[in-house]
C-alpha positions in Angstrom: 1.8 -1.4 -21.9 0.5 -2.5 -19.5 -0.7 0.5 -17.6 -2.8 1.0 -20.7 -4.3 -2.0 -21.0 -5.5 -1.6 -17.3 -6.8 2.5 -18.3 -8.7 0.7 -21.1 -10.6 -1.8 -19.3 -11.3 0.7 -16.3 -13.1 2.7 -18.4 -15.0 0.2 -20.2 -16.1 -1.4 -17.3 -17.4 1.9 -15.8 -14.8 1.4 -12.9 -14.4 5.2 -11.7 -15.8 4.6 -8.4 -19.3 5.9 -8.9 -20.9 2.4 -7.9 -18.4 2.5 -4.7 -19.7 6.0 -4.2 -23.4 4.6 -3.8 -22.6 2.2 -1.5 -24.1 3.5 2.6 -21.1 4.0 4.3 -20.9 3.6 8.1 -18.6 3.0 10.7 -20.0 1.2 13.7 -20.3 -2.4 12.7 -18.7 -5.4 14.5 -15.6 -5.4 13.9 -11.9 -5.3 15.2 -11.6 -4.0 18.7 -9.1 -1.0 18.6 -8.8 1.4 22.3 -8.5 5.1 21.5 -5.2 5.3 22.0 -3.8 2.9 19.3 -6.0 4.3 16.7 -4.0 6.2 13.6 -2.7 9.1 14.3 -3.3 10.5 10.9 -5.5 10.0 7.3 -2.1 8.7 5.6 -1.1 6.1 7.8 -3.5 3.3 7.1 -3.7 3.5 3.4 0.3 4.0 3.7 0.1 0.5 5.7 -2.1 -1.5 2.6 0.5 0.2 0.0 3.7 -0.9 1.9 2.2 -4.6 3.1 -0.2 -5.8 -0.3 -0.1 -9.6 1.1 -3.1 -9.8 3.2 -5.7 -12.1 4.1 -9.2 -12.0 2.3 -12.0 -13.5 4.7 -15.4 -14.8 4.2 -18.0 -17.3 5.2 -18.0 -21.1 4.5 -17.5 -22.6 0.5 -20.3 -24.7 0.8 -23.5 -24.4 -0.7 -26.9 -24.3 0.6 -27.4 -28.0 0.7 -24.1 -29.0 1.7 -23.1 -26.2 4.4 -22.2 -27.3 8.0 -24.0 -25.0 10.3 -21.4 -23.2 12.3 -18.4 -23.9 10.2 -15.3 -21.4 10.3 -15.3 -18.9 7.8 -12.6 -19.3 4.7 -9.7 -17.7 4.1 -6.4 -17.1 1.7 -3.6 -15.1 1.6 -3.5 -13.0 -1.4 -1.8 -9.9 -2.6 -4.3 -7.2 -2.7 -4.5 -3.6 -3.5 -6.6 -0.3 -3.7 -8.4 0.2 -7.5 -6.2 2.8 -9.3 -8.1 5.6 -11.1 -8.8 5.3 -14.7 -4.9 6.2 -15.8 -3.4 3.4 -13.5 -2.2 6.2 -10.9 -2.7 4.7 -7.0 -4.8 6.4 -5.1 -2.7 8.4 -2.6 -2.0 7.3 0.8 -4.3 10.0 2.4 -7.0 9.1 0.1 -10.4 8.1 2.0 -11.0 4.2 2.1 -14.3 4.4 3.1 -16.1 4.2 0.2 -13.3 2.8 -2.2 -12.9 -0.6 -4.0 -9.6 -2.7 -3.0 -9.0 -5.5 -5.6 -7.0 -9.2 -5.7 -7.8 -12.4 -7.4 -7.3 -16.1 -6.2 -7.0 -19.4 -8.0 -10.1 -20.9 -9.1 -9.9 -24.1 -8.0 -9.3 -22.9 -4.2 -12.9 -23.4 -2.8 -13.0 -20.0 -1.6 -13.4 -18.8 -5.2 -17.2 -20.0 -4.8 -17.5 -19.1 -1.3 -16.9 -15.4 -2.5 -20.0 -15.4 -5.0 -22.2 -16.4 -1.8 -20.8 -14.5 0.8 -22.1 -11.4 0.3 -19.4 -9.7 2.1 -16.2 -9.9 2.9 -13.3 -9.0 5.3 -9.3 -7.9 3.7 -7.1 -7.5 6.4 -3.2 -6.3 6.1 -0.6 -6.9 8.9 2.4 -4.4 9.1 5.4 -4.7 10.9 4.9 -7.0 14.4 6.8 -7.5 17.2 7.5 -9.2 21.2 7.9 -6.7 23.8 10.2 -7.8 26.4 9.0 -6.8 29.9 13.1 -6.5 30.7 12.8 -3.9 28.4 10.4 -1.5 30.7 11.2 -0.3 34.1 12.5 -2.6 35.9 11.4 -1.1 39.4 7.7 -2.1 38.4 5.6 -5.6 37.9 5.4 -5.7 33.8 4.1 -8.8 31.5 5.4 -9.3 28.0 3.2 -7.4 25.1 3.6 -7.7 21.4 3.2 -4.3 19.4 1.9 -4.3 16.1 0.1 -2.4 13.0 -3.1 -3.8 11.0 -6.1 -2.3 9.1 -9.2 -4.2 8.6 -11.9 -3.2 5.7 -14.6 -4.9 4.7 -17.6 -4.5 2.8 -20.0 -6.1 -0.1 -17.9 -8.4 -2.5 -18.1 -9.4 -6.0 -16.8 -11.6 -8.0 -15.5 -10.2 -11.5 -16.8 -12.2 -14.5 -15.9 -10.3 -17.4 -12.6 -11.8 -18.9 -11.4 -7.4 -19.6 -12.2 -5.9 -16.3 -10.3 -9.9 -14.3 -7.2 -8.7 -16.6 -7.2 -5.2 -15.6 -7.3 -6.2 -12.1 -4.4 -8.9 -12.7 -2.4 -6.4 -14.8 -2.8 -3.3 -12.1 -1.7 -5.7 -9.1 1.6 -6.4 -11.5 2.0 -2.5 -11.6 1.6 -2.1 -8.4 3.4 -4.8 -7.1 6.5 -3.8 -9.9 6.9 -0.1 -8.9 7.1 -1.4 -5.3 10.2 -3.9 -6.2 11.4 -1.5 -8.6 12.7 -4.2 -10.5 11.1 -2.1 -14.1 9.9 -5.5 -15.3 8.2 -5.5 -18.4 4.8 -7.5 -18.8 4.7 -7.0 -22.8 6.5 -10.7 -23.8 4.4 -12.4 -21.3 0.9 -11.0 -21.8 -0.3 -14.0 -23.9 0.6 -16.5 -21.3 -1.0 -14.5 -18.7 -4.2 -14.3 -21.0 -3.9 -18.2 -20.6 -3.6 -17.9 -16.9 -7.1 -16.3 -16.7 -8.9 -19.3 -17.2 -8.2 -20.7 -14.0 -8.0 -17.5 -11.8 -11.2 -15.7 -10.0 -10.8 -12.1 -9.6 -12.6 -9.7 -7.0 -13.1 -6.3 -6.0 -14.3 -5.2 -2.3 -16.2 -2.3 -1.9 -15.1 -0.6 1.5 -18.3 0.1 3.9 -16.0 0.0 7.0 -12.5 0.7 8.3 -10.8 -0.9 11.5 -7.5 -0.2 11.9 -4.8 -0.3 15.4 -1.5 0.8 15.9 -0.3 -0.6 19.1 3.3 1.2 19.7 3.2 1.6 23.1 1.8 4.8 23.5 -0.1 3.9 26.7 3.4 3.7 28.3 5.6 6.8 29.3 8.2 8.4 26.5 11.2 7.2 28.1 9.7 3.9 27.9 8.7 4.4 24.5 12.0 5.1 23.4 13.5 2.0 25.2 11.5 -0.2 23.2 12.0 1.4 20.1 15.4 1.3 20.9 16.2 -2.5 21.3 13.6 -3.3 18.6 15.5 -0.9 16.3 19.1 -2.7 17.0 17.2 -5.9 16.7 18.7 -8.6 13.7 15.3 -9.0 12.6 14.2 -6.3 9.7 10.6 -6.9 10.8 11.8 -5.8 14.1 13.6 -2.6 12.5 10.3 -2.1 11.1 8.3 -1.3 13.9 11.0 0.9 15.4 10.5 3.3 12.4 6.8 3.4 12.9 6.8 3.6 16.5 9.5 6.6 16.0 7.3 8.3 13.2 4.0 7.9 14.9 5.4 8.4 18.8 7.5 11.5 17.1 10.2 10.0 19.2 13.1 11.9 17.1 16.8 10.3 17.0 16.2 9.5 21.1 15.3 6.2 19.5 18.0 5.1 17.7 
C-alpha cells in the first residue's frame, strides 16, 4: 500500500531524477579531509554505508533570518533518519549506484528551528557515521612507540536543498523512509491502518530532499599499518562485547580482505 502510494506521488511530482541530472556536478569543494589511503575501496561501499546506517545528521547554516542573524553563528543541525530517493516503483537505488548526482531525502519536525533554516540555506550537508571504534596502542607492536587511534567509516554529501511543500510529494517521502526503514527491520509492518493518522502528522512535519553535487567519504581501517597489524586489531575489536565494535571488524575484514586470519 504503501509502496504505491509512494510510486504515485513520484511520478506526479516529476521525481525521476531528471532535475538531479541537471544539477553541475563536481568534486573538489571544501569538504571533509580524507588521505588516499582511507578512501573506499570500491563503488558499493559508501552507498552500502547510507543503506545500513539511515540516522544521520543533516547540516546547514544558522535559523535566523536576515534581520535577526548573528554574524558568525554555528551552523544548525538534527539527527534524522535519511535515505536515497527510490525510483518511481519504490525500488532503492542499488548500493553501487552513483550518488553524485542523486537526491537523498528525510523530513524534520516543523517546529525545530532548523525547518526554516533549510528554506534559506541554500545548501546543505547529510552526513552518516558507520561502525566506530578506540584503537588500543597495546594492540600494535609492542617493540615500537605507538599512540591510541580510533578507526571509523563516514560518507559526507552535500549539495543544493529544498524544502518540499506539496502535501503528495512530503508524504511520499515520509511513506518511502517507512519502507525503507521496514524492510531493514524486517518486522513486515503494515502502514495501511495508520495512514490517516500519519496524514495528520504532516501538518507539523517539514520534508526535504538534497540534491548530491559532492561526495566525501573515509574509511579509516588501518590500512596505513602492516597486515599482521591489521589483523590484530581486527582481532580484539572482533572479540569485543560491544556490537559496534564487532562492526568494524567485519568492515575492516571485508575491505582489508583479511580472510578468517581475523577472527
Amino acid at each position: 500500500m504503501s509502496s504505491a502510494i509512494a510510486r504515485t506521488v513520484w511520478q506526479f511530482a516529476d521525481c525521476t531524477g531528471t532535475v538531479a541530472a541537471t544539477v553541475p556536478v563536481q568534486y573538489g569543494a571544501p569538504a571533509m579531509h580524507t588521505p588516499r589511503h582511507f578512501r573506499a575501496d570500491s563503488p558499493d561501499r559508501e552507498g552500502r554505508l547510507i543503506r545500513e546506517n539511515p540516522f544521520g545528521l543533516i547540516i546547514c547554516g544558522d535559523a535566523g533570518s536576515s534581520a535577526d542573524a548573528v554574524p558568525g553563528a554555528a551552523p544548525v543541525a538534527t539527527h534524522v533518519p535519511m535515505l536515497r530517493r527510490p525510483d518511481p516503483d519504490g525500488r532503492p537505488p542499488a548500493d553501487g549506484e552513483p550518488l553524485l548526482g542523486g537526491v537523498v531525502l528525510g523530513h524534520l519536525a516543523r517546529v525545530n528551528p532548523q525547518a526554516a533554516a533549510l528554506r534559506t540555506a541554500g545548501s546543505a550537508l547529510a552526513v552518516f557515521l558507520g561502525p566506530d571504534a578506540y584503537v588500543s596502542p597495546t594492540w600494535y607492536d609492542g617493540d615500537r612507540p605507538n599512540v591510541p587511534t580510533w578507526n571509523y567509516a563516514a560518507v559526507h554529501l552535500s549539495g543544493p536543498i529544498r524544502v518540499v511543500d506539496d502535501r503528495d510529494e512530503a508524504l511520499a517521502i515520509i511513506m518511502a523512509s517507512i519502507d525503507a526503514t521496514e524492510a531493514y527491520a524486517g518486522t513486515g509492518w503494515d502502514p495501511t491502518p495508520s495512514l490517516d493518522y500519519v496524514d495528520k502528522l504532516l501538518a507539523g512535519i517539514v520534508a526535504f530532499e538534497l540534491t548530491v553535487t559532492d561526495v566525501r567519504s573515509t574509511f579509516k581501517l588501518s590500512q596505513n599499518k602492516p597486515v599482521e597489524t591489521q589483523r590484530r586489531v581486527a582481532g580484539r575489536l572482533a572479540a569485543s562485547a560491544h556490537g559496534r565494535d564487532r562492526e568494524l571488524a567485519a568492515l575492516m575484514t571485508d575491505v582489508l580482505r583479511l580472510g578468517d586470519d581475523a577472527a
